[in-house]
N, C-alpha and C positions, 0 to 999 in steps of 0.2 A: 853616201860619202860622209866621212866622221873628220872632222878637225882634230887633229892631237891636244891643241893647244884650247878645244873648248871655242872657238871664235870663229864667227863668219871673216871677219877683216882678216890682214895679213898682219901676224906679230913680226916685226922685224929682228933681222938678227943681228942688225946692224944699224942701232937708233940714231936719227938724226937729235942733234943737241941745238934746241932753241938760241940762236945768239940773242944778242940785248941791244934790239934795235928799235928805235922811236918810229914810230907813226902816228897819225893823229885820227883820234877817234871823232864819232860824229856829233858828240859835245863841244868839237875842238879842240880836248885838252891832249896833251900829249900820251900815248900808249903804246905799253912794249909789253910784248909776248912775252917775253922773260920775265918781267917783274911788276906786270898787273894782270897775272892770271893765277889764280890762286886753287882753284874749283880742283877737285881729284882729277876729271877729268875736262879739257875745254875743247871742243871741236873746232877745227880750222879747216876755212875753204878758203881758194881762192879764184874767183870771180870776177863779174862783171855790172852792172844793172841792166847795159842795153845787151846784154845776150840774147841771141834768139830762142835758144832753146835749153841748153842742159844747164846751165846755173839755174835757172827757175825750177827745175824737176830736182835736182839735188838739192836747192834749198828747203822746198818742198816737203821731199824725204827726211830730213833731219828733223824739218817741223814736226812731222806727221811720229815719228820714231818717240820725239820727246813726251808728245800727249798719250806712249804707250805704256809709261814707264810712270810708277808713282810720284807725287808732289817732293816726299823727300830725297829720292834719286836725281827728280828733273832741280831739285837746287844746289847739287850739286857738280851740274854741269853747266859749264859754258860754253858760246860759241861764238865764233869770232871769223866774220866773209871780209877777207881782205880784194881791194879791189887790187886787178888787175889795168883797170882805165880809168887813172887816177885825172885825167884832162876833163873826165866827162863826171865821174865819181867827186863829186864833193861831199862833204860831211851832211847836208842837207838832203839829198839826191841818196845817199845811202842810208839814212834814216828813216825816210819815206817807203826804201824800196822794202827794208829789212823788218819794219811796222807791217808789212802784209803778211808776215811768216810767224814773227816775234818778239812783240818789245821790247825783249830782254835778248836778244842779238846784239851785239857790238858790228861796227865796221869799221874796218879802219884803213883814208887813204893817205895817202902820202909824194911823193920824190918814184916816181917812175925808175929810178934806177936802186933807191932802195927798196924796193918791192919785188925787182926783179934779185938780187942779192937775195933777200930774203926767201924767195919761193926756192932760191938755188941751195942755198944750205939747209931747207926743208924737202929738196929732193921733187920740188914740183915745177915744170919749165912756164918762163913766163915770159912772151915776147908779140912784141904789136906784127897784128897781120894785115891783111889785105884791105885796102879799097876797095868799099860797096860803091853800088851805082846811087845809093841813097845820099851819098857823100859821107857817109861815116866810114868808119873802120872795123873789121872784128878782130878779138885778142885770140890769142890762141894761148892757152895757159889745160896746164894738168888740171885733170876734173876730179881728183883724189879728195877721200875727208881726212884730216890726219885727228889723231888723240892726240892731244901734248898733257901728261900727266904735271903732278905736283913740284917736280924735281926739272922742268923743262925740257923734260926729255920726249920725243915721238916713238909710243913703241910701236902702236897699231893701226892701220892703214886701210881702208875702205875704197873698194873702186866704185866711180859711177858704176850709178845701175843694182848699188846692194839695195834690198828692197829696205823700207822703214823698220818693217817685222824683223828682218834680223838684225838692223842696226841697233834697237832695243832692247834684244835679248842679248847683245853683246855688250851695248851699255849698264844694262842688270849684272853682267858676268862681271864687268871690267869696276864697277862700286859694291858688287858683294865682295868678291877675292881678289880686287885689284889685279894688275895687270901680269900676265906671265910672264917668268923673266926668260929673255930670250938673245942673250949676246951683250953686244961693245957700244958704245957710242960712238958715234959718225958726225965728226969737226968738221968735213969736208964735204966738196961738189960728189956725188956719184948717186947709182942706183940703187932702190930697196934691195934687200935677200928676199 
C-alpha cells in the first residue's frame, strides 16, 4: 500500500483552522492553541488522566515516536493533551500524569464547555459519558492526534492505533518537506476528507 501524499496520517483536504481560545495550562498561566504554539509542528490530543485505557497507549505512542526522531527534529515539535475531564483534570493532576511520558508536554484544562467548542472546530467530538459503578464517570472524546502546523492550521490527522514507527517517519517527512498542500481551510463543525 503506497500513500500518494508520502504519509501514514491522513492529509486533509479540508484543514481545520485553530481558533484563538484560552485555556489554562499546568503552570496556570493562561494558553491558546493559536498563539502560544509556535513549533513547525505541535501535536494535539485530547484526553483524559483517569482513562482506562487508549489515552495511556496513544500517549505512550507519541512518547515512544519522539525518542525515534533526532534531538533537532524532537525540538521542534510540540504537544499539547487537552483534557477532556476538566472536574477531575486540574493543572496539577495533569502535570503529574504528562511527567510520566514527557516533561516537555503541555496540558491544558479549562471551561468544559470550552473544550468541548474546541475539540468541535478541531473536528474531534468531545462529550461526558456514562456512570461507572466506581462513582466516577468516562468521557467519550475522538482518540485522533492532530498536527497543527505554524500558520494554525491542522493538515494531518492520525488515528489511534498508528504505530510510533510511523508516526516518526511521518514527523521526519512532515520537518524535512513540511507539510503537503492539500486543500481549503475548515471554519466550521464537520468531518475530515
Amino acid at each position: 500500500e503506497s500513500n500518494p501524499d508520502g504519509l501514514n496520517g491522513a492529509v486533509l483536504t479540508d484543514r481545520y483552522v485553530v481558533p484563538d481560545v484560552t485555556l489554562t495550562a499546568t503552570d496556570g498561566a493562561p494558553y491558546s492553541l493559536a498563539e502560544d504554539t509556535s513549533d513547525p509542528v505541535t501535536l494535539v490530543f485530547f484526553g483524559y488522566t483517569h482513562c482506562p485505557d487508549i489515552c495511556h497507549v496513544v500517549m505512550a505512542d507519541i512518547a515512544s515516536a519522539l525518542t525515534r526522531i533526532d534531538q533537532q527534529q524532537r525540538d521542534q515539535v510540540g504537544m499539547v493533551f487537552v483534557t477532556t475531564d476538566p472536574a477531575r483534570d486540574d493543572p496539577a493532576v495533569l502535570r503529574e500524569y504528562l511527567d510520566r511520558f514527557n516533561p516537555r508536554f503541555e496540558g491544558l484544562t479549562g471551561d468544559l464547555r470550552t473544550i468541548v467548542g474546541l475539540g468541535n472546530d478541531l473536528g474531534v467530538a468531545v462529550e461526558r459519558g456514562e456512570k461507572l459503578p466506581s462513582g466516577g464517570y468516562a468521557v467519550s472524546h475522538g482518540t485522533q492526534i492532530l498536527a497543527v502546523d505554524e500558520h494554525d492550521r491542522v493538515p494531518v490527522v492520525w488515528t489511534e492505533g498508528t504505530p510510533a514507527a510511523d508516526l516518526a517517519e511521518d514527523l521526519d517527512t512532515l520537518l524535512d518537506g513540511g507539510v503537503p498542500t492539500a486543500g481549503a481551510d475548515h471554519h466550521s463543525n464537520g468531518s475530515a476528507s
